[in-house]
Structure formats: structure tokens, C-alpha cells
C-alpha positions in Angstrom: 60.3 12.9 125.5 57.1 11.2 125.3 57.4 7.7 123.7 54.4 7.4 120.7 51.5 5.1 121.6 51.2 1.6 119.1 48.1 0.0 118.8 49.1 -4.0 120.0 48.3 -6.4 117.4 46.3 -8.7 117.4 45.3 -12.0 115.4 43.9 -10.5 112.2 42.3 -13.6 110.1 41.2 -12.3 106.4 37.8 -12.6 105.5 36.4 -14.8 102.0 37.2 -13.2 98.3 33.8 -11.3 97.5 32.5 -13.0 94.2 29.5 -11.5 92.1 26.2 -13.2 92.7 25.3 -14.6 89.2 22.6 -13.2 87.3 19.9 -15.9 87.5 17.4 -13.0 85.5 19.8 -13.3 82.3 20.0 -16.5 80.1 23.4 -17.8 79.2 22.6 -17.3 75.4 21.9 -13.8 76.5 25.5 -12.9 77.7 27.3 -12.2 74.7 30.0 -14.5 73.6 28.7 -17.1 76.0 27.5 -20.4 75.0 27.8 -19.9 71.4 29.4 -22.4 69.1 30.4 -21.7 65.4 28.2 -24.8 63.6 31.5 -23.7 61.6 34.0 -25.2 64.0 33.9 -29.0 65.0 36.5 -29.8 67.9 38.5 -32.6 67.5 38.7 -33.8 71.1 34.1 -34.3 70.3 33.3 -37.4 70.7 32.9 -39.3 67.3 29.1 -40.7 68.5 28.2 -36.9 68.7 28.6 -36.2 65.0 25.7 -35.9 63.2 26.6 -38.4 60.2 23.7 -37.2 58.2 24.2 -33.6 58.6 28.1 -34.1 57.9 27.0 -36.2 54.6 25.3 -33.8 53.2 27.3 -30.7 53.9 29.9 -32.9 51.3 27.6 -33.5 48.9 26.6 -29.6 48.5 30.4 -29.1 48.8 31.0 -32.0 45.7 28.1 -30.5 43.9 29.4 -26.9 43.8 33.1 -27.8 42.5 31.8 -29.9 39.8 29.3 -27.1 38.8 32.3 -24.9 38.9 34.1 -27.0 36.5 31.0 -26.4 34.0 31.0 -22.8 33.9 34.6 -22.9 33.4 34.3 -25.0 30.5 31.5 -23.0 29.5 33.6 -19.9 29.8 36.8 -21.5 27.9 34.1 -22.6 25.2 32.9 -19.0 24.5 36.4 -17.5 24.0 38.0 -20.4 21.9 37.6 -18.1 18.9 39.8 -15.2 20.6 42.6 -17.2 22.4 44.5 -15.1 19.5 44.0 -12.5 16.6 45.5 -15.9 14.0 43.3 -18.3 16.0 40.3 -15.6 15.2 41.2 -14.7 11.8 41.5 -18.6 11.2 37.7 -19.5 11.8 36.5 -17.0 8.9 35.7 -17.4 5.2 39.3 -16.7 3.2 39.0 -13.5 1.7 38.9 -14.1 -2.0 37.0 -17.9 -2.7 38.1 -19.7 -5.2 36.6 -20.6 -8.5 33.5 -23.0 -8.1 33.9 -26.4 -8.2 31.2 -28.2 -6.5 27.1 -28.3 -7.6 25.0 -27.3 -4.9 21.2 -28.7 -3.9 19.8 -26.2 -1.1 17.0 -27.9 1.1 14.2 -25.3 2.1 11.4 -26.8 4.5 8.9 -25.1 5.1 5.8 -25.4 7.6 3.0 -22.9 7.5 5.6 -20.7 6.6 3.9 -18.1 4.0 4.9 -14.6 5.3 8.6 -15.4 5.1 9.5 -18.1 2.7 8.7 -16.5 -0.1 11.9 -13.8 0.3 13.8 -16.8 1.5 13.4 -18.9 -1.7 13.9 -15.3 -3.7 17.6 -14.4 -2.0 18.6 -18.6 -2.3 18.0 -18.1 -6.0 19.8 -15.2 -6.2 23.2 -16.8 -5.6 26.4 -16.3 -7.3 27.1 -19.6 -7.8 26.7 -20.4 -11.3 25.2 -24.3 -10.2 22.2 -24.3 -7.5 19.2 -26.3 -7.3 16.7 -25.5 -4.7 14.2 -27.8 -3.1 11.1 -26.4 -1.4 9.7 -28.9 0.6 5.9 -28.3 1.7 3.6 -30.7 3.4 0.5 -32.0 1.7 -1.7 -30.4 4.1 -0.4 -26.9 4.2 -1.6 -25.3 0.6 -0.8 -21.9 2.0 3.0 -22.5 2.0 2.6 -24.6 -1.2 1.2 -21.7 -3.2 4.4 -19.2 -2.1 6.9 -22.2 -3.1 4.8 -22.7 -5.9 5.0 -19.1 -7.0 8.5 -18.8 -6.7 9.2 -21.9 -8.6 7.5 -19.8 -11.2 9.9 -17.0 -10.9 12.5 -18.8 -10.5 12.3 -22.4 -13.1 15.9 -22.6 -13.6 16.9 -22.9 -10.1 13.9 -23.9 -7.5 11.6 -26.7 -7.7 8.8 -28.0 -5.5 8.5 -31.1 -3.2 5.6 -32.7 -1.1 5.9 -34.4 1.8 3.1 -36.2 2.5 4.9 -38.1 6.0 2.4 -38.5 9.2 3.3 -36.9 11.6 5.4 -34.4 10.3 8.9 -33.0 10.9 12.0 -31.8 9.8 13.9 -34.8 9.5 11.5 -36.6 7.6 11.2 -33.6 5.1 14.6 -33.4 4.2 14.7 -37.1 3.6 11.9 -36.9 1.5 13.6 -34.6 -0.9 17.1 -35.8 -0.3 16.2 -38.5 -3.6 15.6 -35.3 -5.8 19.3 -33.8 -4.7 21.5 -33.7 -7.9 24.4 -31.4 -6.5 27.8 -32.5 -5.2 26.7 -30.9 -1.7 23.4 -30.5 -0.2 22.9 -27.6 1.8 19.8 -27.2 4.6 18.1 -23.7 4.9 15.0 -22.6 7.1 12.1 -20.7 6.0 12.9 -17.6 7.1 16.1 -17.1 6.4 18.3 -14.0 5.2 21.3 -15.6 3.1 24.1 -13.5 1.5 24.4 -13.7 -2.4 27.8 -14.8 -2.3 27.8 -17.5 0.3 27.8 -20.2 -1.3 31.2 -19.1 -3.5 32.7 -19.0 -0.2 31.3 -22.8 0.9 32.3 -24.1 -2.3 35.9 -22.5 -1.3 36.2 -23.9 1.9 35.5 -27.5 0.7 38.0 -27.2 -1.6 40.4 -25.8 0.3 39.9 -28.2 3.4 38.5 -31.3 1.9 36.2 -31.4 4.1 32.8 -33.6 4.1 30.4 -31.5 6.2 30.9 -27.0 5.9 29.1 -25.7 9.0 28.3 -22.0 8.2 27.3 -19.3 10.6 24.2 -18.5 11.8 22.8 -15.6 14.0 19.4 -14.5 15.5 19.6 -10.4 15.1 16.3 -9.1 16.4 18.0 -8.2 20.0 15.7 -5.4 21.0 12.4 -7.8 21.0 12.5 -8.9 24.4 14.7 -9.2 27.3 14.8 -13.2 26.0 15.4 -12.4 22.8 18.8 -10.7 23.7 20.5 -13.7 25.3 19.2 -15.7 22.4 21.3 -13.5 20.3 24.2 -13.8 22.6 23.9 -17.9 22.7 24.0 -17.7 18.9 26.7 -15.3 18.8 29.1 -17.2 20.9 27.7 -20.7 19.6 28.8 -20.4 15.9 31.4 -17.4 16.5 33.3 -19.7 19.0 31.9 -23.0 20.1 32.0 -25.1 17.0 35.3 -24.2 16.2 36.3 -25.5 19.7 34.1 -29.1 18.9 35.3 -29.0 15.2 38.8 -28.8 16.9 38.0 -31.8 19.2 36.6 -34.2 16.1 33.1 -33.9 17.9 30.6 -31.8 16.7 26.5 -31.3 17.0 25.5 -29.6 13.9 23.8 -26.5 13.8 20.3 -26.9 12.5 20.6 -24.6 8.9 23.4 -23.5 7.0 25.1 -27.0 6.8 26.7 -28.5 4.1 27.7 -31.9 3.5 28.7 -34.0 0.6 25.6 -35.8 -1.1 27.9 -39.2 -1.1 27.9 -39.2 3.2 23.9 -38.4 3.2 23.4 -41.0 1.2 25.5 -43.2 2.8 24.4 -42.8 6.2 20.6 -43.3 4.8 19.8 -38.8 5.1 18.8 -37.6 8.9 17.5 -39.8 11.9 13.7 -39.3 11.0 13.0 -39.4 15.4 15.1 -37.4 16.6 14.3 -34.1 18.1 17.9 -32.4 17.0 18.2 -34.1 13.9 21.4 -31.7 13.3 23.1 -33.0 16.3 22.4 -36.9 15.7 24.1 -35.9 12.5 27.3 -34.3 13.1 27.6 -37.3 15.8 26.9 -39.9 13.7 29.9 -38.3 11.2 32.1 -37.4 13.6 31.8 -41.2 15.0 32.9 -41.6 11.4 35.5 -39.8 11.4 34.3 -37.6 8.8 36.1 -34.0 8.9 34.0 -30.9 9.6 35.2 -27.2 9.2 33.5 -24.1 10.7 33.8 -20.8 8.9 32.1 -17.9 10.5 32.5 -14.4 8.8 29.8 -11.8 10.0 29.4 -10.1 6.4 28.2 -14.0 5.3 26.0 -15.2 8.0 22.9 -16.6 7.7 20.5 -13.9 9.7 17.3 -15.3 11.4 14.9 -14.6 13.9 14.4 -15.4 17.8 11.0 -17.6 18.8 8.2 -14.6 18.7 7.7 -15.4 22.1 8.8 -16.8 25.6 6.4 -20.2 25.3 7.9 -20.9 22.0 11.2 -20.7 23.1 10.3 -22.6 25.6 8.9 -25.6 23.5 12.4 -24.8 21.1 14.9 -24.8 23.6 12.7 -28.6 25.2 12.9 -30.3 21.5 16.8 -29.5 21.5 17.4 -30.7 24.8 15.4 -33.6 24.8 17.3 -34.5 21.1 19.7 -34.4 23.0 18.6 -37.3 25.3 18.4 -38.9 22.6 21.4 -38.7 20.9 22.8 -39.6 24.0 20.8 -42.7 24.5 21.0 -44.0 20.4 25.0 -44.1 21.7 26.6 -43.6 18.3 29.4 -41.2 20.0 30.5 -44.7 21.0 32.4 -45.3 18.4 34.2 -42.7 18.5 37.8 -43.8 18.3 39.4 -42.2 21.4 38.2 -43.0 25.0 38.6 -38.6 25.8 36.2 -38.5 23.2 34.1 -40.5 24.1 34.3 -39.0 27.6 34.0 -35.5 26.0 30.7 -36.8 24.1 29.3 -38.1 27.0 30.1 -34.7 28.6 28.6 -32.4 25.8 25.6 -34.5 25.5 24.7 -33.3 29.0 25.8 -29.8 29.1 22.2 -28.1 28.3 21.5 -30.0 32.0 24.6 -29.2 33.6 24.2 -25.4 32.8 20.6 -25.3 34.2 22.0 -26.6 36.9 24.7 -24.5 37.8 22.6 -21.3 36.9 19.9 -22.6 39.8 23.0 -23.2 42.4 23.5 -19.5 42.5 20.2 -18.3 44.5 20.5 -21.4 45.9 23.6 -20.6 47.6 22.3 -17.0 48.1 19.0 -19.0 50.2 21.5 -20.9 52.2 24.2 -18.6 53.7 21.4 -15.9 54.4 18.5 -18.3 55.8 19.8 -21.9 56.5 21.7 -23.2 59.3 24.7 -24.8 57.5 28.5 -24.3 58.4 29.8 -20.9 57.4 32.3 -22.9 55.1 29.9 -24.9 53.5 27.6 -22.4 52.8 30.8 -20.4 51.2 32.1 -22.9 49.0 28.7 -23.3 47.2 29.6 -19.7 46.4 32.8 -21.1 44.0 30.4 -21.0 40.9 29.7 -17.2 40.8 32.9 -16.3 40.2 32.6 -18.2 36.7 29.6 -16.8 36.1 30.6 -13.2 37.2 33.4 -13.5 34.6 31.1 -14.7 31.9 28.8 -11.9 32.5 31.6 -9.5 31.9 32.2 -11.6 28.8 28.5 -11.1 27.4 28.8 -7.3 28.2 31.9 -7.1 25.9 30.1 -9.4 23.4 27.0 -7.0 22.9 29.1 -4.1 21.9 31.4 -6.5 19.6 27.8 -7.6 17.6 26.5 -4.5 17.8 29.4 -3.1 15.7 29.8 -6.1 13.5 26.4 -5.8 12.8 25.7 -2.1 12.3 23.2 -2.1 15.5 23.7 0.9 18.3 23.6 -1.1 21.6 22.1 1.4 24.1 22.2 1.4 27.7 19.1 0.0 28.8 20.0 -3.1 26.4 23.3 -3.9 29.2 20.6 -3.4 31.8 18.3 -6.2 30.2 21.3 -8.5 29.9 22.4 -8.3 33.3 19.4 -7.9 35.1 17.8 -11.3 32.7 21.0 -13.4 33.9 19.6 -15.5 36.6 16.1 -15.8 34.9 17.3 -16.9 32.0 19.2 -19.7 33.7 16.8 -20.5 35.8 14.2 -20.7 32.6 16.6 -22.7 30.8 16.5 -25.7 33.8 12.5 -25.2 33.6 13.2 -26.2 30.1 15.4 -28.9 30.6 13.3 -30.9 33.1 10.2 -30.8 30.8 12.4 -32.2 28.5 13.4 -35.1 30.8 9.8 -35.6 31.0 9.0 -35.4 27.8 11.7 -38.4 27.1 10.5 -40.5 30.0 6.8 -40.4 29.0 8.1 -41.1 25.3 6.3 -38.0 24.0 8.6 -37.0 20.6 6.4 -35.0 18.9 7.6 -31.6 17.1 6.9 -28.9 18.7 7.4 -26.2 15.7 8.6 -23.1 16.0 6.7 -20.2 14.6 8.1 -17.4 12.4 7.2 -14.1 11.4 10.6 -12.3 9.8 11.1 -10.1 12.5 14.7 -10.3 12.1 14.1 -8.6 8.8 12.3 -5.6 10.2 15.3 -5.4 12.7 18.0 -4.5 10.3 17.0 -3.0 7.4 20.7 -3.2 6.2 21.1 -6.9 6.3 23.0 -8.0 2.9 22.4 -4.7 1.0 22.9 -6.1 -2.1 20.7 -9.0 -1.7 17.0 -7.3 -2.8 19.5 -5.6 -5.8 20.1 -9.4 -6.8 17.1 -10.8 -6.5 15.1 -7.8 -8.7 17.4 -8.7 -11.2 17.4 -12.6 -11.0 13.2 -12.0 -10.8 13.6 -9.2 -13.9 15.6 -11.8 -15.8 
């Protein structure tokens, strides 16, 4: 048997682990996953002398300023469904189906500004009220005969009821008119109208009503622009309107602090007279006011009911809405500077005054943080969290949207108007413009208050709201034939 042959061994020593050459034609921030750092990520074993302190600082303050701006579209949001946190809470902030019997006299303050292609009906459909005890007041400057020659005309047609009052005050405003009329005022309650307004024959009844069943000082009626279709504009104008009277002053009426709208206001003769009429330099004559009152401690009711409404107009165009919404928000400024909402007699007042006061600012400012934030996650180099959290204010806004959307449909079947598609398309598509218009707006107004410049910056009118629904108070040119006929 042959034995098999075995190799001997021998002394076999293993040879060095091969290991890939590195790539010296490649960049590390080439290689993927390599030398990347999420600007997201801090680790906490870096050295404290690393951080950038400046870059850390204002990554907080974009965070701070995104939560507060939160908190105002949320209030904003919680402001424009006050009126529907129930079907009682919304029934309560309307007129009470069958007024009482009269009980008050009423003086109705009309001024009026190169106003000849509306006033005229105005002054006709104020005269035509069912109250049995109205006087009117036209007030018309010295240097505008145009406007005094309509008043004039329908003093004519009207002798029992309206009567005529110059203002001959340099410069001119609205303040200073009414207070140059307010010694004529004979009624219990004066009531303040605009030129070009659409008033329901039976509103006062229902004014008279809520002051005696209240016993109230100060009625604040509801008012809404209705020519939706003008522009793009004019549609969230409607909307502000809508939600501003429908909602928002019950909530402020509710809270004992209130900015008075500009027309359709009613309060006892006794407190104007008291409280020397309206501040003759400020801008928002309405707001300073209901502040002053409210500071007083006078009580103000709200009553909106779409059938009684006052119907007006939106600014014929974008630059006068632009000088409109500057005088409100600069009177404003100023209501907020003269400081009478100090003594008001709780310090959450006081804090909620202080908070109001500033919310035309506050809104422009949190309509501007959304393409802001949109700029910053898509273009600058901030942490992914950062740039995240200054995303917290859409969802406010997102839900408010929604809101408007339902509120278009709601005034278009209060009001008789068919709401098409392409209007839905305006409102959504006008959201950020608007906003971003709106803080245009209020820094001119900031401006305008630093440079001390307080002139009135009128608003033009031209009755468009009264081509835009031809069915606005039907009964109202029935009343005033007859009134004129009698």
C-alpha cells in the first residue's frame, strides 16, 4: 500500500488586511451622508465658545415672534365667531322681533362732503321713518354749494322733519361737523348717518326699542358694505364689515370696551353733551368715543339684524381704501396715545384696551409672517425647527379662511345676492394681498402720526352699493314717494 505524499509545512506568516485607497478625486461633501451636519441639530458635548450667540438669539426671537402672532389670529378667529358660539347667543345680538311703542325723540346727524349724487336719497329714506318724532340735520360746509343745494332741496321736501346746518370750521372734518350741529339736537338721542347711506324705514322703531328695553346710553346698529362684485378688495371689505358688526362688537360690548362704528350710532343727547360732542382731532372720532364712554362706564348694546342694516358702499377704489383704512389706523394711534382707556376700572381692561388699540398693527403683521416663513424654510439657512415653528400662524389663518368661505355664502343668502364661483376664487386667491396691503396701510399710518400730519383724508362716494342690489329695503322708495307726495 503506498502511503499518500503530505506537503511538510512550513512557517506561513499572513500578509497585511487589504484596505481601499481613498478617493483623493472626490470631496468629502461629495460622498453622501458624509460631512453633513443638520444646522437643525446642536450636540451637547460642542463646546459652548462655538455657539454662535447671535445666530442662536435670533432664531428665539423669530420663534417668540411667531407664537405671539399666533395668539393674534387666534383672537382674531374667536372674535369673528363670537356671534355663533350658539343659536341663543346669535339670536341674542338681533333686533327683538316686534319693537315696542316709541318712547324716545330722535335727532339724525347727516354730514355731508361733496356729496351731491348720493345724499339727496339719503336725506329722502331718513325722512321717511316710522317713527313718529325725527329731526334731521344736514350738515354741509360753507364752501361746498353743490351739496348745500341737494340738502337744501330736500329740506324743501321734507320741512317737517330735515333742516340745514353750515359748518364753516377750517380745516374740515367729521368731528367738527357733528359738533357744529350737535347745539341744534332737540331729540332724546342723536343718531349719526353718512351721505350715502341706504336706511330701513323702520329702524329707528327698533333703536327706540332697544333703549328701552336695555337702558342703554349708546345703540350701536349694523352696518354693511354690499357692493361685493366691484373688485377683488371690495369683497374682503364686505367680509371685514360682515364679521365686524355681525360678531365683533357684540364680543367688545360684552367686554365693557367698545370702538364705535362710524354711522348708525345712537347715544343719549345728555352723554354728548356731557362729554363736550366728539374729539374734533381725531382720525376715528367713533372709536375715541365709545372709549371715552366705556372709560365711563356707560352701557352700549349691539343689535344687528340683516333685514335693518344700514347698506353702504366700499371706497370706489384701492387708493382710497388705502387713505380710509390709514385715517382709522392712525385714529387709532391716537386713541391709544390721548390714554382715556385708562380709566377704565379693571386692570384686564385696561390690558384688553391696550391690546385692541393695536390689533390693526398686529394683524398686518401676522398676515406678512406667512410669506415670510414661506422665504425662510425654502431660501434661508435657518434650523429646520425654527424655520417650522414660524409656520404656527397659518394654521390660524387656514381656519379663518375656511371661515370667510362659509361667510360669503351665509351674506349672500341673507342678502339676496348669488355668490358665484369665481367670487370664492377672488377671496382666496386676494388673502395674502390683502394682508399684506393692510401692513402697507398701517406703516403709512405710523408715519403719518410721527410727522404729525392729521389731516382728513375723505373718502369718496358714488352709491354703488345702490346699483348692487336693486332689492335693498323694498319698501323704502314706496315710503319715501309717499312722504315726498304728502
Amino acid at each position: 500500500m503506498r502511503t499518500p505524499f503530505i506537503a511538510p509545512l512550513t512557517d506561513v506568516t499572513p500578509g497585511p488586511l487589504l484596505t481601499p485607497e481613498p478617493d483623493t478625486a472626490r470631496a468629502p461633501s461629495d460622498l453622501p451622508n458624509r460631512d453633513v451636519v443638520d444646522p437643525g441639530l446642536v450636540d451637547a458635548a460642542q463646546d459652548a465658545a462655538g455657539l454662535d450667540w447671535a445666530a442662536l438669539a435670533g432664531y428665539c426671537a423669530l420663534v417668540m415672534l411667531a407664537l405671539a402672532l399666533t395668539a393674534v389670529a387666534a383672537t382674531t378667529l374667536w372674535w369673528m365667531l363670537y356671534a355663533w358660539r350658539s343659536k341663543g347667543t346669535l339670536e341674542s345680538t338681533g333686533f327683538s322681533k316686534k319693537p315696542h311703542e316709541p318712547v324716545n325723540t330722535f335727532t339724525l346727524l347727516v354730514p355731508g362732503r361733496h356729496e351731491e349724487e348720493v345724499m339727496g336719497q339719503t336725506l329722502d329714506t331718513l325722512a321717511a321713518q316710522t317713527h313718529p318724532r325725527v329731526q334731521i340735520i344736514a350738515i354741509v360746509g360753507h364752501d361746498d354749494p353743490g351739496t348745500e343745494a341737494v340738502a337744501r332741496d330736500a329740506a324743501a321736501r321734507h320741512p317737517d322733519r330735515i333742516e340745514v346746518v353750515v359748518d364753516d370750521s377750517v380745516p374740515k372734518n367729521k368731528p367738527k361737523a357733528l359738533n357744529r350741529a350737535l347745539p341744534f339736537a332737540t331729540g332724546d338721542v342723536v343718531g349719526v348717518f353718512d351721505a350715502e347711506d341706504e336706511v330701513h324705514p323702520d329702524l329707528l322703531r327698533h333703536i327706540d326699542s332697544r333703549f328701552t328695553e336695555t337702558g342703554a346710553v349708546v345703540v350701536q346698529g349694523g352696518v354693511q358694505l354690499m357692493n361685493f362684485r366691484t373688485s377683488w378688495w371690495s369683497l374682503r371689505n364686505v367680509l371685514e364689515y360682515y364679521f365686524w358688526f355681525r360678531s365683533r362688537l357684540h364680543f367688545h360690548a360684552g367686554a365693557k370696551f367698545i370702538p364705535l362704528g362710524g354711522n348708525t350710532v345712537f347715544v343719549r343727547r345728555e352723554a354728548l353733551e356731557r362729554n363736550d360732542g366728539w374729539d374734533p382731532e381725531c382720525l376715528a372720532e367713533d372709536c375715541e368715543l365709545g372709549v371715552r364712554l366705556s372709560s365711563q362706564g356707560a352701557k352700549v348694546v349691539v343689535a344687528y339684524s340683516p333685514e335693518y342694516v344700514t347698506r353702504e358702499e366700499t371706497p370706489g377704489s384701492l387708493k382710497s381704501l388705502y387713505k380710509q383704512r390709514t385715517r382709522w389706523n392712525q385714529g387709532f394711534l391716537q386713541v391709544l396715545r390721548k390714554g382715556e382707556w385708562r380709566a377704565l376700572p379693571h386692570r384686564s381692561q385696561r390690558m384688553f384696551a391696550r391690546y385692541m388699540l393695536a390689533m390693526p398693527f398686529l394683524q398686518a403683521a401676522t398676515g406678512l409672517l406667512i410669506p415670510l416663513s414661506v422665504c425662510l424654510i425654502l431660501f434661508a439657512k435657518v434650523p429646520t425647527v425654527v424655520a417650522l415653528l414660524t409656520f404656527i400662524p397659518l394654521a390660524p389663518t387656514l381656519v379663518t379662511l375656511a371661515v370667510e368661505v362659509a361667510a360669503l355664502g351665509e351674506f349672500g343668502r341673507l342678502y339676496g345676492q348669488k355668490v358665484r364661483a369665481r367670487d370664492y376664487a377672488r377671496l382666496v386667491l386676494g388673502t395674502i394681498p390683502f394682508q399684506v396691503f393692510l401692513a402697507v396701510a398701517a406703516i403709512r399710518s405710523v408715519f403719518r402720526e410721527v410727522r404729525g400730519a392729521r389731516n382728513w383724508e375723505k373718502t369718496e362716494h358714488t352709491g354703488a352699493h345702490r346699483e348692487s342690489a336693486p332689492d335693498a329695503h323694498p319698501v323704502t322708495e314706496k315710503m319715501v314717494i309717499q312722504r315726498v307726495a304728502a
